[in-house]
C-alpha positions in Angstrom: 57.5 33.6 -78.4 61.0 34.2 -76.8 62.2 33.2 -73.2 65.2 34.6 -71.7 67.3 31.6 -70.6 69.7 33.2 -68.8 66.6 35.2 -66.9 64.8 32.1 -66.5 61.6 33.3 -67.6 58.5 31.1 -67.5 54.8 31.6 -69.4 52.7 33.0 -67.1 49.3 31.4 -67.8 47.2 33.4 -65.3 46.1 36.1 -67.7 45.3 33.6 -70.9 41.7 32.1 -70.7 40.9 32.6 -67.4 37.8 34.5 -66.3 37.5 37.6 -64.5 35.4 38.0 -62.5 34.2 42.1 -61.0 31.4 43.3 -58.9 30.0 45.1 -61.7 29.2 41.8 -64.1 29.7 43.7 -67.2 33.1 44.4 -66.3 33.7 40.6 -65.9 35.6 39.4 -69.0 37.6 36.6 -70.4 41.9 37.5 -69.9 43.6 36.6 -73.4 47.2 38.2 -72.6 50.2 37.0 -73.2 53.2 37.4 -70.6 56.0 36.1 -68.9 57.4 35.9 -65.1 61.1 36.2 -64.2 62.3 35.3 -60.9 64.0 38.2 -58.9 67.0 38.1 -56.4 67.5 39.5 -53.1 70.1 41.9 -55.1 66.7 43.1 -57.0 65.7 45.0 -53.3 69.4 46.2 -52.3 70.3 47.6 -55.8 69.2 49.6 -58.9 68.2 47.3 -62.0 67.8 48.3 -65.6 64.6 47.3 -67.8 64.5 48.3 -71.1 61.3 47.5 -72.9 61.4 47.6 -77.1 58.5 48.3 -79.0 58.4 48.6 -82.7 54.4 48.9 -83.7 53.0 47.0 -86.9 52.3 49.3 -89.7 48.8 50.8 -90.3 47.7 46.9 -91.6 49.1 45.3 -88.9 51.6 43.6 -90.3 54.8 43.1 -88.6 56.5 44.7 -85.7 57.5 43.3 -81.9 57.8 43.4 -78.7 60.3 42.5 -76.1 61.6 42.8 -72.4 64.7 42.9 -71.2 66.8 42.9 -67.5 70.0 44.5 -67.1 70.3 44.2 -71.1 69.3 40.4 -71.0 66.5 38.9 -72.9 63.3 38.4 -70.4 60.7 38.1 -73.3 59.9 38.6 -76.9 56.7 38.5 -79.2 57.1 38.8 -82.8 53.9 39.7 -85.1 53.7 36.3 -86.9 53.5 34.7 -83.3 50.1 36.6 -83.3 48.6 35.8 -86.9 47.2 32.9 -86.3 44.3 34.8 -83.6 44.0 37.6 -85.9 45.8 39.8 -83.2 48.8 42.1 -84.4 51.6 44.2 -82.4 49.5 47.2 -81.3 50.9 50.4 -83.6 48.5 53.1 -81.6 49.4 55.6 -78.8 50.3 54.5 -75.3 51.4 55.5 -72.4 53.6 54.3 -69.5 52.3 53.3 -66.0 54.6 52.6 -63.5 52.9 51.0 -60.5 53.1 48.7 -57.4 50.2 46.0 -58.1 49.4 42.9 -55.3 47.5 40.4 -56.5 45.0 38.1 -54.0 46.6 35.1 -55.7 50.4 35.4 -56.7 52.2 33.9 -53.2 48.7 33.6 -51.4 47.7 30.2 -50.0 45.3 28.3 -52.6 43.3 26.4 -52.1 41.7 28.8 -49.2 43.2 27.6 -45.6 40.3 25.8 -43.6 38.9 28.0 -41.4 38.7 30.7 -43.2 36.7 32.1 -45.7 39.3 34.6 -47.8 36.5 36.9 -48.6 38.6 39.7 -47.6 42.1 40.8 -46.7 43.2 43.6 -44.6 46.3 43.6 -42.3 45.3 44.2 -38.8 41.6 42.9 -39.0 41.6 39.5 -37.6 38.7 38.3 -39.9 40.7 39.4 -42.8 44.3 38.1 -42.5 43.7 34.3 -42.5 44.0 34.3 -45.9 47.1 36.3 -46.0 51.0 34.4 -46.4 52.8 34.2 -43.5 54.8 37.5 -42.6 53.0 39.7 -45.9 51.8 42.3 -43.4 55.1 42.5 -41.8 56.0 43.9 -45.7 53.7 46.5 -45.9 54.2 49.0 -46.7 55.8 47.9 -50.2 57.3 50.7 -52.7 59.8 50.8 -55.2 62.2 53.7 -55.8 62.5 54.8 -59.7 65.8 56.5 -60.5 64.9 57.3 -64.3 62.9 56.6 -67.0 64.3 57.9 -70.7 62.1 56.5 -74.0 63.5 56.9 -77.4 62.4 56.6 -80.7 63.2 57.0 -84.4 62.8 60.3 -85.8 62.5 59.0 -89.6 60.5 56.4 -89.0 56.6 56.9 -89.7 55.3 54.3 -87.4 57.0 56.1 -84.3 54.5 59.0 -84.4 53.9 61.5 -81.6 51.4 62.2 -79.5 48.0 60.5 -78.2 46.3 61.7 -81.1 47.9 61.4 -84.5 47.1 61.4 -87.9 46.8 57.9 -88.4 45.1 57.5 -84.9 42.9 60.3 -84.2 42.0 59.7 -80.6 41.0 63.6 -80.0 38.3 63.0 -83.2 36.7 60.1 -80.9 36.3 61.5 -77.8 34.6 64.6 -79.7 32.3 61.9 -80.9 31.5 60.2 -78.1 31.8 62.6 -75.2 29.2 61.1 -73.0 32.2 58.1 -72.7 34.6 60.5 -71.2 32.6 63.4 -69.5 32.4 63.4 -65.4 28.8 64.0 -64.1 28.7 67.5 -63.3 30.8 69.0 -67.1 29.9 69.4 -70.3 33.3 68.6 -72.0 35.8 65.4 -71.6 39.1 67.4 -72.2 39.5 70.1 -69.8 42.6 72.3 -69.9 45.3 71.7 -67.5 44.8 74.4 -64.2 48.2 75.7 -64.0 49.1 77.0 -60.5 45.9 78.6 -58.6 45.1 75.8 -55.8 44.6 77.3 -52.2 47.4 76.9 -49.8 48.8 77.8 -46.6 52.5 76.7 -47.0 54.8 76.2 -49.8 54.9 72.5 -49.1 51.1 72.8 -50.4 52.6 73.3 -53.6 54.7 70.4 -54.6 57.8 71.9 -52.5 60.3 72.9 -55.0 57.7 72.7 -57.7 55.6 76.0 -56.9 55.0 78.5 -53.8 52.5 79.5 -51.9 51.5 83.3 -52.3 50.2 86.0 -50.7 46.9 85.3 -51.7 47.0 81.4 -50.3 46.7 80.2 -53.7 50.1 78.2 -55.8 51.9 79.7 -57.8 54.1 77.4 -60.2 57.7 77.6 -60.8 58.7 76.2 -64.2 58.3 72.7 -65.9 55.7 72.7 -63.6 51.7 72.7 -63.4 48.7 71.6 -61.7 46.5 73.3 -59.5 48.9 72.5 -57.0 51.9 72.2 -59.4 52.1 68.6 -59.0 53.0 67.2 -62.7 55.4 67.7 -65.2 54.7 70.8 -67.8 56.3 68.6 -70.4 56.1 69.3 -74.2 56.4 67.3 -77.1 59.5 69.1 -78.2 61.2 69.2 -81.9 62.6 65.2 -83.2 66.2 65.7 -83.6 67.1 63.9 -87.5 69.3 61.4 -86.9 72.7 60.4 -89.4 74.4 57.5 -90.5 71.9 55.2 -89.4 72.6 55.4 -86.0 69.8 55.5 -84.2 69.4 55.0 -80.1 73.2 54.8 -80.4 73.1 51.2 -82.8 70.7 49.8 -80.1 67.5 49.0 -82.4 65.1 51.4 -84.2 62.2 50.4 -82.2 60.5 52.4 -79.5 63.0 51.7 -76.2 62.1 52.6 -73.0 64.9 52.9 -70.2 64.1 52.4 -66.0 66.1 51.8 -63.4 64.1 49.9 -60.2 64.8 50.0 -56.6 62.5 47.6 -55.0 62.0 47.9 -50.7 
């Protein structure tokens, strides 16, 4: 595997081989991911980063293909298939998608062992019988958020391992849902996929309707503008859209031929 030097990336062991544990025991399993931490600045909370993560999948045998990280165009951390053979594993090659989130762990930063006194069985600023457990001054943090100023993902057009879609031809997701509908269905419908309700939630105001994203009508229900959708016009009405060819070998502007994906953080 492949540590940024100048990032000063460490393994991060937490997530190989240890067990864990959930309420519902046969969600209790064993953690065998790989990662790596870097170390943030204060200039990480007072000004916009770039992360750019590289994926190119393994081909339909799962053979070859990588993975890496990168800050502000430095090198945070890199897994290359052969790093991988040796567990059977491979560099996945089916559809994803990106989640962007703000996660706090019970663990990361909190006092271990458990401070006497106190039984860290739960945690919850402002209950006194839940903040023993807590660091010194995390409440004082909440609430936490980070602001995203864009997220742009590329990929080669010629390349058949950069497919489109969560349901390709090579990975026919849609085929096993159909299959195994009971998996996917919430009690109450008789079908997993449901089409997306564009527009048609009740409302009083136009701020019931994502703001600038839709309007309220005459009739209290929203009405979407477009690139919009949602019963309250709330996401995206994005498409898939035609894959421009690309000439003289340049793809991503002579940056890789793998999948890139481009954000810039704001952490507060």
């Amino acid at each position: 595997m492949e540590y940024g030097e100048v990032t000063n990336t460490t393994l991060n062991n937490f997530f190989y081989g240890v067990t864990l544990v959930h309420e519902i025991e046969e969600y209790t399993y064993q953690s065998d991911a790989l990662s790596a931490n870097m170390h943030i600045s204060s200039s990480h909370f007072d000004y916009f980063h770039t992360y750019r993560l590289e994926w190119e999948p393994s081909d339909l045998d799962g053979n070859g293909g990588y993975i890496r990280w990168y800050a502000d165009d430095l090198l945070v951390y890199g897994i290359e298939s052969n790093v991988l053979n040796f567990t059977g594993s491979m560099i996945p090659n089916e559809p994803m998608y990106i989640l962007l989130n703000t996660a706090i762990s019970d663990q990361w930063g909190f006092p271990i062992p458990c401070p006497d006194g106190c039984s860290c069985e739960c945690y919850e600023c402002g209950n006194p019988d839940c903040t023993c457990g807590l660091p010194n001054g995390f409440c004082q943090n909440l609430p936490a958020f980070f602001e995203i100023d864009y997220v742009r993902v590329y990929q080669a057009a010629d390349d058949p391992k950069h497919e489109l879609g969560c349901s390709t031809e090579s990975r026919p997701t849609a085929t096993f849902i159909e299959g195994h509908k009971e998996r996917y269905t919430i009690d109450g419908q008789k079908e997993p996929l449901l089409p997306v309700q564009d527009g048609g939630g009740s409302c009083i105001q136009h701020s019931d309707c994502g703001g600038e994203r839709g309007y309220c009508s005459d009739m209290n229900t929203c009405k979407c503008k477009d690139n919009f959708t949602g019963p309250q016009c709330l996401a995206h009405s994005g498409t898939y859209g035609e894959p421009t060819s690309t000439t003289n070998n340049s793809r991503f502007s002579g940056e890789t031929t793998s999948f890139i994906i481009r954000l810039t953080l704001l952490f507060v």
